[in-house]
C-alpha positions as CSV (number, residue, x, y, z in Angstrom):
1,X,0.0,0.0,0.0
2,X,1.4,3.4,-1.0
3,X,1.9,6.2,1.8
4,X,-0.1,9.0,1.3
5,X,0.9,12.8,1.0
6,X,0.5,14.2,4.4
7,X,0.5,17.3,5.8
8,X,2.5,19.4,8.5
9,X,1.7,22.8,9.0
10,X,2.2,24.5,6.4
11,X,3.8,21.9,4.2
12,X,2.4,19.2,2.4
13,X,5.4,16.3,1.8
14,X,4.7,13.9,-1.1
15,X,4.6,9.9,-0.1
16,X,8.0,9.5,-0.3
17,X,9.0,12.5,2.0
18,X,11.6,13.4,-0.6
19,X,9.6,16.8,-1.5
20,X,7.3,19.3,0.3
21,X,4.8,22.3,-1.3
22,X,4.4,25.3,0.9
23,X,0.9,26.7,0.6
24,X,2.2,29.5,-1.2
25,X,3.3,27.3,-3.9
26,X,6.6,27.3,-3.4
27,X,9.0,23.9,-3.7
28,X,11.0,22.1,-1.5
29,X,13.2,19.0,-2.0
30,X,15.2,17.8,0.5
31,X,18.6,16.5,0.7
32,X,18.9,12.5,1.1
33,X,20.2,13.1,4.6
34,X,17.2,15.8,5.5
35,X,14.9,13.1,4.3
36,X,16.6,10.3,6.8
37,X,16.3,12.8,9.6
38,X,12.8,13.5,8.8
39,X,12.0,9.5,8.2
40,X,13.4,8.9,11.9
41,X,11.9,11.8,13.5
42,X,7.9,11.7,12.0
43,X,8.2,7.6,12.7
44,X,8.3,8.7,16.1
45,X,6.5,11.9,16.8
46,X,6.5,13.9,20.5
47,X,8.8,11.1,21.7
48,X,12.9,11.7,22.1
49,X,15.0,10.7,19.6
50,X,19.2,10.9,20.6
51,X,21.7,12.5,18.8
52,X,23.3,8.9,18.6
53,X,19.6,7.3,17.2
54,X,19.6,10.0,14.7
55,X,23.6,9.3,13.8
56,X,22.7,5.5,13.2
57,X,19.5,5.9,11.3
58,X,21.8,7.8,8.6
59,X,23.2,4.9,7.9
60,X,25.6,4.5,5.0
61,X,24.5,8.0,4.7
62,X,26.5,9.3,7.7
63,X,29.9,9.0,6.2
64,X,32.8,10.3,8.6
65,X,29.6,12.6,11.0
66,X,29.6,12.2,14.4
67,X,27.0,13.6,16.5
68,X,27.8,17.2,17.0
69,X,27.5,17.1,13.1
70,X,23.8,16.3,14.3
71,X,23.3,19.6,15.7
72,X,24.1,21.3,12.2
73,X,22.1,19.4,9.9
74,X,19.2,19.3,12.3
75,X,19.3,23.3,12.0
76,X,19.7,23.5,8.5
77,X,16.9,21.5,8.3
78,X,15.2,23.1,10.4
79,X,15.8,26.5,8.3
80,X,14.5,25.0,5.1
81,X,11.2,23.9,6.9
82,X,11.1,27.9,8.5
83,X,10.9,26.5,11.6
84,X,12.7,28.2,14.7
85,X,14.0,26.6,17.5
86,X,12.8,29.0,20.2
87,X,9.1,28.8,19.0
88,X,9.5,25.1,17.3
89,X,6.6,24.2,14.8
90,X,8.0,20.6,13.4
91,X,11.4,20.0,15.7
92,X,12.1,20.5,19.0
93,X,15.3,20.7,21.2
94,X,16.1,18.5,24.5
95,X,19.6,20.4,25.5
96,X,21.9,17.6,26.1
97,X,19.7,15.0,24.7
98,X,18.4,15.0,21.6
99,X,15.6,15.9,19.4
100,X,11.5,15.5,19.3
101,X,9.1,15.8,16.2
102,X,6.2,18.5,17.5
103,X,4.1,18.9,14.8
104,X,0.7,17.0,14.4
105,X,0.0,15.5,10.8
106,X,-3.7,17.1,9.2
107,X,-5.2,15.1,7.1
108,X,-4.7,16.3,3.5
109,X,-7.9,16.3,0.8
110,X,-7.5,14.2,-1.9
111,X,-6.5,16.1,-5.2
112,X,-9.2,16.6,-6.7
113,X,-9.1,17.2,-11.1
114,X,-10.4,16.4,-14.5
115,X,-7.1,16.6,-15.9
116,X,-3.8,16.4,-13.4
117,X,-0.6,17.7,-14.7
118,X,1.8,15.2,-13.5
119,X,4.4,13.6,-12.3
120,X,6.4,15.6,-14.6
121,X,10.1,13.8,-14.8
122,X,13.3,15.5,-15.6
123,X,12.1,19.6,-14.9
124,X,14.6,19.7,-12.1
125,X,15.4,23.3,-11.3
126,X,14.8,24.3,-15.0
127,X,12.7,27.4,-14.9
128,X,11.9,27.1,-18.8
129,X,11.3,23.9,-19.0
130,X,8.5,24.9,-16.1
131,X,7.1,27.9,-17.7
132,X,6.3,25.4,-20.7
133,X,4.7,23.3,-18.7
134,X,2.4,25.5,-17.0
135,X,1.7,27.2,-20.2
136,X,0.8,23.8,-21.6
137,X,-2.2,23.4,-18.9
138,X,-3.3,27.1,-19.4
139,X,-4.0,25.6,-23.4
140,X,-5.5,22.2,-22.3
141,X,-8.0,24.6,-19.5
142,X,-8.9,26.2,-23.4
143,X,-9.6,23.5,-24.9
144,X,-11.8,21.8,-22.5
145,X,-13.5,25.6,-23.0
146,X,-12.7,26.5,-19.3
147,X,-15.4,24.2,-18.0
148,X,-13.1,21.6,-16.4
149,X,-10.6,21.7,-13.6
150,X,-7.1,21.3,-14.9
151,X,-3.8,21.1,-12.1
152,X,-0.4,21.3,-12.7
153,X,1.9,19.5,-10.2
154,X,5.1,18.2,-11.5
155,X,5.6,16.2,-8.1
156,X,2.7,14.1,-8.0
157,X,2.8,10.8,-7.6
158,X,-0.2,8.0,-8.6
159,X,-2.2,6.8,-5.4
160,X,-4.5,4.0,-5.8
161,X,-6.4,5.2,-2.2
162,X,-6.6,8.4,-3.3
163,X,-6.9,9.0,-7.2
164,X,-10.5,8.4,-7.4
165,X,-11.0,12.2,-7.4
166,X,-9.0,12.4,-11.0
167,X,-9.9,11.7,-13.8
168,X,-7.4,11.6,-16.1
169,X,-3.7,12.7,-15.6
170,X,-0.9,13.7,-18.3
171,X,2.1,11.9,-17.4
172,X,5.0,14.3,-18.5
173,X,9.5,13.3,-19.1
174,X,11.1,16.1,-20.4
175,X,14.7,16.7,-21.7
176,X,15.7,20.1,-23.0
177,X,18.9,20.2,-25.6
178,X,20.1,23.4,-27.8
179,X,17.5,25.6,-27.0
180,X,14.3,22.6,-27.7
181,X,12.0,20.6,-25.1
182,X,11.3,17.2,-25.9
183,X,8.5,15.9,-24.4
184,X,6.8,12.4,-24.1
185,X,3.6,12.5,-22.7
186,X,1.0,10.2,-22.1
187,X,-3.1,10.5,-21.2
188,X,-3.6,8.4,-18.8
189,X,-7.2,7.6,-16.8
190,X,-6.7,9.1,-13.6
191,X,-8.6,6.4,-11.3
192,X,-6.6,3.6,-12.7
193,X,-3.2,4.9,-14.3
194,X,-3.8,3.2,-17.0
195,X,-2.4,4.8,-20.0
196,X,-5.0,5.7,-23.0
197,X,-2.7,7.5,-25.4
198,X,1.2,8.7,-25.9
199,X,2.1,11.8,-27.3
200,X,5.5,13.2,-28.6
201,X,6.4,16.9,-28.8
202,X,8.6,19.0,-29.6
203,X,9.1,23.1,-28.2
204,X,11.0,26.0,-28.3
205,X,12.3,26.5,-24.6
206,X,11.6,29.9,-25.2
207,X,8.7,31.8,-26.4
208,X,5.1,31.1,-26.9
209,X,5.3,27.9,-28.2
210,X,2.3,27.8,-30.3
211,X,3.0,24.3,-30.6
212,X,0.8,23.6,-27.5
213,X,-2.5,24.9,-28.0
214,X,-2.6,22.7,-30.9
215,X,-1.5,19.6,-28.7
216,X,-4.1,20.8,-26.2
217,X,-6.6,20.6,-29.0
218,X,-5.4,17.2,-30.0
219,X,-5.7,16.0,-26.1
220,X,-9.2,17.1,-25.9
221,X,-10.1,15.2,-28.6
222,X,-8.3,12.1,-27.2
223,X,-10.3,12.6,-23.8
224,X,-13.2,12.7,-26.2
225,X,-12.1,9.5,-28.8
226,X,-12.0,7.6,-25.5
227,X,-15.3,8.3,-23.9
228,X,-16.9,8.2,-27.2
229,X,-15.7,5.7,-29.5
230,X,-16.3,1.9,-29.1
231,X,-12.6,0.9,-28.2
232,X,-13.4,-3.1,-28.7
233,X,-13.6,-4.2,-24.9
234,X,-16.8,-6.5,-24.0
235,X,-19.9,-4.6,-22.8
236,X,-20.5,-4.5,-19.3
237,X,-24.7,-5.3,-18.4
238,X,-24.7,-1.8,-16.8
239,X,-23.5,0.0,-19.7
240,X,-24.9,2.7,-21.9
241,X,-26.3,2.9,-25.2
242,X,-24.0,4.3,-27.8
243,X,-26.4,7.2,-28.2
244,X,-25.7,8.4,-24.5
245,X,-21.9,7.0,-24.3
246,X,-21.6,9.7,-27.7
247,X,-24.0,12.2,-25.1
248,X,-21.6,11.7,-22.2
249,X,-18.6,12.4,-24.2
250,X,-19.2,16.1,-25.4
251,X,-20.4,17.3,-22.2
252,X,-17.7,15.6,-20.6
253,X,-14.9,17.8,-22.6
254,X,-16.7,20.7,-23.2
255,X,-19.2,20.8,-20.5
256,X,-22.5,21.4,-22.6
257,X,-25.2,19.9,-22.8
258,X,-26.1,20.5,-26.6
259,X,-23.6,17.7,-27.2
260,X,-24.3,17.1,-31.3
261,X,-22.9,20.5,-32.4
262,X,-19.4,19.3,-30.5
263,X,-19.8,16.0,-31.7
264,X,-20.2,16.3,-35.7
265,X,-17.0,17.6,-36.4
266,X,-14.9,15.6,-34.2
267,X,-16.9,12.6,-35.3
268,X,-17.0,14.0,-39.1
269,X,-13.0,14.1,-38.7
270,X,-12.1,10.5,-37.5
271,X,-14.7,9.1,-40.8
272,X,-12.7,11.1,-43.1
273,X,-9.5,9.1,-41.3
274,X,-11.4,6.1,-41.1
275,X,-14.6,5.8,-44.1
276,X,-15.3,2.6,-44.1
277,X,-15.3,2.3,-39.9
278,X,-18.8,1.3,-39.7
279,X,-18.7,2.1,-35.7
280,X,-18.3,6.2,-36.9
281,X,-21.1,5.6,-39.6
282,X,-23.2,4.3,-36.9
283,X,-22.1,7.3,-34.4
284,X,-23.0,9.6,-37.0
285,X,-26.0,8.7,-37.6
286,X,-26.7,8.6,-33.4
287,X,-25.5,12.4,-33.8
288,X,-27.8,13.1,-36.7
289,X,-30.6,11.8,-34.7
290,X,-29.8,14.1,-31.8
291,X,-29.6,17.0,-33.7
292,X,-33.0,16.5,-35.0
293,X,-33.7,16.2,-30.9
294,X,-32.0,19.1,-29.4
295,X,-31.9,21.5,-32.2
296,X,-35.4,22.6,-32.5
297,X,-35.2,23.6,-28.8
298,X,-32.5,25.5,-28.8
299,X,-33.0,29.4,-29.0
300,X,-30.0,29.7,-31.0
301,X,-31.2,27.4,-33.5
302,X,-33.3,28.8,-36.1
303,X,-36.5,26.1,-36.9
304,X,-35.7,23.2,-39.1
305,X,-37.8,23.4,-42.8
306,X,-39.7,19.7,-43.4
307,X,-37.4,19.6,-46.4
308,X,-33.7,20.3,-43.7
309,X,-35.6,17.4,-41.5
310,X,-36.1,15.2,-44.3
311,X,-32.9,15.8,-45.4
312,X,-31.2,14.7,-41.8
313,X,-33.5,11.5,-41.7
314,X,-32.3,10.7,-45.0
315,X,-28.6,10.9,-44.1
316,X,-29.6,8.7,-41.0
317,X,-31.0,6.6,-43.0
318,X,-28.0,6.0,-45.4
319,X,-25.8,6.0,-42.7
320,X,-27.2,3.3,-40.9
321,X,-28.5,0.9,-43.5
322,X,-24.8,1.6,-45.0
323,X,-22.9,0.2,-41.9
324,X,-25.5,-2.7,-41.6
325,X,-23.3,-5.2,-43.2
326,X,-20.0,-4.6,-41.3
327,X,-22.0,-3.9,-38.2
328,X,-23.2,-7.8,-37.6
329,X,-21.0,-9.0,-35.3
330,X,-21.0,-5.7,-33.0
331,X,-24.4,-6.1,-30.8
332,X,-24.0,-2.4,-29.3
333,X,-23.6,-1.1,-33.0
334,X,-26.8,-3.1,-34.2
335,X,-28.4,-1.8,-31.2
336,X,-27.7,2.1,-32.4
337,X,-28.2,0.9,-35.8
338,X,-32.2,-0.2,-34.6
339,X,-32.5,2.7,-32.8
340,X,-32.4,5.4,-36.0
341,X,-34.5,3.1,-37.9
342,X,-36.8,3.0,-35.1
343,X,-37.1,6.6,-35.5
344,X,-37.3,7.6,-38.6
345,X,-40.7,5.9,-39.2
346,X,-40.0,4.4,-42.9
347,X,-41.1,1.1,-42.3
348,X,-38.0,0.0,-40.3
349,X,-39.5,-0.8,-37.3
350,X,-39.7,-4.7,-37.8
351,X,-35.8,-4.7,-39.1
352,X,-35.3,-2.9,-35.8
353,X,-36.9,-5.3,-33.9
354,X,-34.8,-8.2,-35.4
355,X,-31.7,-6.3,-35.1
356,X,-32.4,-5.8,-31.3
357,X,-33.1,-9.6,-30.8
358,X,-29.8,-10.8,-32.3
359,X,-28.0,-8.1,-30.0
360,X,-29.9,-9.2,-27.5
361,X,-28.6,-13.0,-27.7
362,X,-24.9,-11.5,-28.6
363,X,-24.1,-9.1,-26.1
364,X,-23.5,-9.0,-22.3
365,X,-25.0,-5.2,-22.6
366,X,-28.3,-6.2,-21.0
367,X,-29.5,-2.4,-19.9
368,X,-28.5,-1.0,-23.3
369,X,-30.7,-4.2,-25.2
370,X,-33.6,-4.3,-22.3
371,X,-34.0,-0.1,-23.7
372,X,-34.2,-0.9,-27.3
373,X,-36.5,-3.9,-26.9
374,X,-38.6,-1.9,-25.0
375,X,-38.6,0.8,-27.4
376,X,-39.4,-1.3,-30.4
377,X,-42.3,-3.4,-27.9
378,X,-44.0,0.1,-26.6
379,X,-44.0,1.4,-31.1
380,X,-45.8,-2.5,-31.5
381,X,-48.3,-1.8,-29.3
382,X,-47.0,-4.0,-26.5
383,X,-46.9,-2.0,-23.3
384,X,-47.3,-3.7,-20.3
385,X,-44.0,-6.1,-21.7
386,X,-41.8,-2.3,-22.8
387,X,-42.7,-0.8,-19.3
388,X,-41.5,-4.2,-17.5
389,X,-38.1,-4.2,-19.5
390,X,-37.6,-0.3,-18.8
391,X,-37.9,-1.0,-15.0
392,X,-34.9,-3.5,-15.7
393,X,-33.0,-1.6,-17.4
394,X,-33.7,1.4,-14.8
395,X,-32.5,-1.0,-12.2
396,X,-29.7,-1.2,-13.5
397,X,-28.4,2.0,-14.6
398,X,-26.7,4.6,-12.1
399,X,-29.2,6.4,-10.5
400,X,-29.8,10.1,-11.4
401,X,-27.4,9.4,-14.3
402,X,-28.4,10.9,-18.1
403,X,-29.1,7.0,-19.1
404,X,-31.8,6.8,-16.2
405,X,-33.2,10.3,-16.9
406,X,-32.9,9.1,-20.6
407,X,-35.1,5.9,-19.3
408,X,-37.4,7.2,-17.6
409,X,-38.8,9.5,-20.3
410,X,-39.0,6.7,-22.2
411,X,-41.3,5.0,-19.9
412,X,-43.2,7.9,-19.5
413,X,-43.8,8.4,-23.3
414,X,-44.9,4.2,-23.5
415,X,-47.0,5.3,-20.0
416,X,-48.2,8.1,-22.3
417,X,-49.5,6.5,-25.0
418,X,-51.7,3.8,-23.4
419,X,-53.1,6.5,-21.4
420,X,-52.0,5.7,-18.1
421,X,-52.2,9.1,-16.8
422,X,-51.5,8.2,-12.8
423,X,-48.3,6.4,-13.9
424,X,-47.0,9.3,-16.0
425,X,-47.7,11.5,-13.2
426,X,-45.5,9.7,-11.1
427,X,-42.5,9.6,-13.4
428,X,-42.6,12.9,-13.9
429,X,-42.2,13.6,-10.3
430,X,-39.5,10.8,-10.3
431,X,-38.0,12.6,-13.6
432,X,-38.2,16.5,-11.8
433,X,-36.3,14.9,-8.5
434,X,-33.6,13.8,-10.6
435,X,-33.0,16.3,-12.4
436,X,-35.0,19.6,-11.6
437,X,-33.6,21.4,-15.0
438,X,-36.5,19.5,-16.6
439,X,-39.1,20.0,-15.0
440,X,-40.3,22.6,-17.0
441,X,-40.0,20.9,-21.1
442,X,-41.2,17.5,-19.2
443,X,-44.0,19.1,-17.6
444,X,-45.3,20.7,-21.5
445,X,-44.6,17.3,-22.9
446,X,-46.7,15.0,-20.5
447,X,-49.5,17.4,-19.8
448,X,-52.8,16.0,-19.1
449,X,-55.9,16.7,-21.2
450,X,-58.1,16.5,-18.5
451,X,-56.0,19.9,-16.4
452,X,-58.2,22.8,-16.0
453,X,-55.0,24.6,-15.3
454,X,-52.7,25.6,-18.4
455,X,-49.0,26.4,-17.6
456,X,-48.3,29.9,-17.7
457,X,-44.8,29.2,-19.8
458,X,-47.6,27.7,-22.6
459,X,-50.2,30.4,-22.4
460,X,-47.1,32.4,-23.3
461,X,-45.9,30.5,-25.9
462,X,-46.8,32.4,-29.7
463,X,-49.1,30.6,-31.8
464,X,-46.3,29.5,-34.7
465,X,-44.1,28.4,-31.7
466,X,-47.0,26.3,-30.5
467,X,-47.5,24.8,-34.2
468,X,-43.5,23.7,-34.2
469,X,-43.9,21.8,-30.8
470,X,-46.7,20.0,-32.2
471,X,-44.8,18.7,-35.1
472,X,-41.7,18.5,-32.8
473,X,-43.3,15.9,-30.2
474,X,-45.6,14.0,-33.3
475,X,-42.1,13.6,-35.0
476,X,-39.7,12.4,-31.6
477,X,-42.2,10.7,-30.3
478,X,-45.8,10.1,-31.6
479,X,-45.3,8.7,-34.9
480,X,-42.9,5.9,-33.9
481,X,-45.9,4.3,-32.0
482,X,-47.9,1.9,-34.8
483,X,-51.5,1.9,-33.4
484,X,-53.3,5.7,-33.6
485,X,-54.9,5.8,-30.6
486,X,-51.5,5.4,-29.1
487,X,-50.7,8.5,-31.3
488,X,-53.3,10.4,-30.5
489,X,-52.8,9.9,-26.4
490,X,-49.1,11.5,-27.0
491,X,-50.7,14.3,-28.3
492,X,-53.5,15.4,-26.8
493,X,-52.4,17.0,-23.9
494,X,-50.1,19.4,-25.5
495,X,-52.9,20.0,-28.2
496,X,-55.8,20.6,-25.9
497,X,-53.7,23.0,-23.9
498,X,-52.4,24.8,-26.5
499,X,-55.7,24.9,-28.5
500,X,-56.9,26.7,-25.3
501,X,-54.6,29.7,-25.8
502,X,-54.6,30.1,-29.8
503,X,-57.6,27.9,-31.2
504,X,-57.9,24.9,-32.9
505,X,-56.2,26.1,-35.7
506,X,-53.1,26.0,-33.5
507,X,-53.0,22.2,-34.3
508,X,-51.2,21.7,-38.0
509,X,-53.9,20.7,-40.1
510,X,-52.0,17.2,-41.0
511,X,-52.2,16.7,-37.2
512,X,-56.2,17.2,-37.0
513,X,-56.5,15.4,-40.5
514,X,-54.7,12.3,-38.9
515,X,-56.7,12.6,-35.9
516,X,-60.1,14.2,-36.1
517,X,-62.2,13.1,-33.4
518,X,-59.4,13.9,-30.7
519,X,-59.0,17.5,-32.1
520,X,-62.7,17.9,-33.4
521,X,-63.2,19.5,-29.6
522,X,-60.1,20.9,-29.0
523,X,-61.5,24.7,-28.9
């Protein structure tokens, strides 16, 4: 078991007691004899320790001392800790005797980062070589867009017991020669050290090295690659769909939530490396779908035509039926691949169902195949069995997590579409613990007809804007469901309500030509 970084006063040593950080930054390494003394005396705090003891614990390390040379190395330890001996913080005198540790170790917070700078081997007292390095994690803060926590510190050490806080470090050796720093440096997940990606570069020691934003570019899309991408290993039962794995990704290196616009050009980048990777055909297609999901409500997304959202279902379409063949033997990428189809509502929904089952039977990823067979059993008609298989797959995700949020709307839109209104009220006040951002959108989409009460955020909402979340939720959600009455119970909450406030001519008139009796009342 490693020994942890502990503190005194105001130092922090590093495990090996070879190095200590003052809290105002500044470094101190200690000589291999200050380190023995320091060994011997923490081993044995507010107890005496003899000139002689201290002698003998030097060891090979004492060479021709004797113990009045004690006395001076003591002191000149005790100058590079600031300590004094009048007013002793770490080390105490006994005249005559000898010498006792004082100080009491405080218990030092695990470092906590998204990306740790470190260990960095070979800086030494080279103040260049530094300055590179710390301008290397101002880039890397830039290109994580300043949402994630970034630490430099050269003298940290890996600590299973205390590296669950991290969660991924840069491993640094350096060796500057005629004016150049070259550096090896390797990504590494944080938790468990193990390495994800090396890098080699090359710097001027002096000047702004514009080298380094673009390597802090090219790390962030490392971080990214390795969240994202399928990287080959089985499938855990608890893991996520690709859809949400590709989610996860973007906000974890950029930190927003509108992951698709972050996602398409990374993900448009590695195809052009890799065209015929059916995995990135598959992922594109995933990111095509959420785009057609979290554009339209995005204020800074101007409304999508019926020709741009064909246009994006066709693409989906090509992209998935495209990677079909390769995709065979890779459940989670059959799984994706039935997901689109599922979606686009062009007579897929069968082929999606098949495609789920031979996941199903391939893969370990039971919470990722239990979501998709729901899915396609709630568009058959088959409830009661999709709600059952989303309470599995709920029980095994991580709770409050984006895959259970992402479940539980599921469940609520199957719940929705049979019409069982007491259910859906209970998972949206499930959903709205969770996560209390959605409240509001969830609330619009699961209204009840039969509420007297319309929600002041709709009565405000413009009569066009009211028209576009019609087709929005008929077009994520409605349509996918085979039987009509099923279609017409996603509806009719938001349609009654909104009829309320601007008419029935608030409903698209495809809308109330599909479904006439349910909107023949709705003024």
């Amino acid at each position: 078991m490693s020994i942890p970084s502990v503190r005194y006063a105001d130092l922090v040593f590093q495990p090996d007691l070879r190095a200590a950080t003052r809290d105002d930054g500044a470094k101190l390494s200690l000589t291999r004899q200050e380190r023995a003394l320091i060994l011997q005396l923490t081993e044995r705090p507010h107890q005496l320790i003899t000139r002689q003891q201290l002698l003998e614990g030097l060891g090979d390390l004492a060479g021709e001392l004797s113990e009045r040379n004690i006395d001076y190395l003591v002191n000149r330890l005790r100058k590079r800790l600031g300590d004094n001996a009048r007013t002793p913080r770490f080390i105490a005198t006994q005249y005559g005797e000898g010498y006792i540790w004082v100080a009491d170790p405080i218990a030092v917070a695990p470092v906590s980062a998204f990306l740790l700078i470190g260990p960095v081997y070979g800086l030494g007292e080279n103040e260049q070589a530094a300055a590179v390095v710390k301008r290397l994690g101002g880039h890397i803060g830039q290109a994580l867009h300043g949402s994630r926590k970034v630490l430099c510190l050269p003298q940290w050490r890996f600590e299973p017991e205390t590296a669950s806080h991290i969660a991924h470090s840069l491993e640094i050796s350096l060796w500057p020669e005629d004016g150049q720093l070259h550096m090896a440096l390797v990504l590494k997940d944080g938790r468990s050290n193990t390495p994800i990606r090396p890098f080699r570069l090359t710097v001027p020691l002096a000047g702004e090295n514009a080298e380094l934003a673009a390597f802090a570019q090219s790390l962030a899309d490392a971080i990214w690659a390795h969240a994202a991408l399928p990287g080959g290993e089985p499938p855990n039962p608890t893991d996520r769909p690709l859809l949400l794995r590709l989610h996860d990704a973007a906000v974890l290196v950029t930190g927003d939530i509108e992951s698709w616009r972050h996602n398409a050009q990374r993900l448009r980048a590695a195809q052009a490396d890799n065209p015929d990777d059916p995995a990135l055909a598959v992922l594109l297609a995933l990111n095509r779908y959420t785009e057609l999901i979290q554009g339209p409500l995005s204020p800074d997304t101007p409304p999508l035509t019926d020709v741009q959202w064909r246009g994006i279902e066709d693409d989906i379409e090509q992209l998935a039926l495209g990677a079909l063949a390769k995709a065979r033997s890779e459940p989670m990428l059959l799984l994706g691949i039935a997901k689109v189809l599922c979606f686009i509502d062009r007579g897929y929904l069968k082929l999606a169902a098949t495609l789920t089952e031979e996941a199903f039977e391939a893969s370990t990823a039971f919470a990722a195949a239990f979501t998709m067979k729901a899915l396609t059993l709630a568009c058959q008609g088959e409830i009661d069995r999709a709600v059952d298989l989303y309470d599995r797959a709920i029980e095994l995700a991580e709770t409050g997590s984006q895959f259970h949020i992402y479940l539980l709307i599921l469940k609520g839109s199957a719940l929705l579409a049979a019409d069982r209104r007491g259910e859906v009220a209970q998972m949206v006040a499930e959903l709205s613990a969770l996560d209390p951002a959605s409240r509001g959108w969830v609330g619009l989409i699961f209204l009840s007809p039969k509420s007297k009460r319309t929600p002041p955020a709709l009565a405000m909402i413009p009569k066009e804007a009211g028209r576009r979340m019609l087709t929005y939720l008929h077009r994520t959600t409605a349509r996918q469901f085979e039987r009509r009455h099923h279609q017409k119970n996603v509806l009719h909450g938001l349609a009654i309500h909104l009829a309320r406030v601007h008419g029935a001519d608030v409903i698209p008139s495809p809308l109330r030509e599909y479904f006439p009796k349910r909107f023949a009342d709705a003024s």
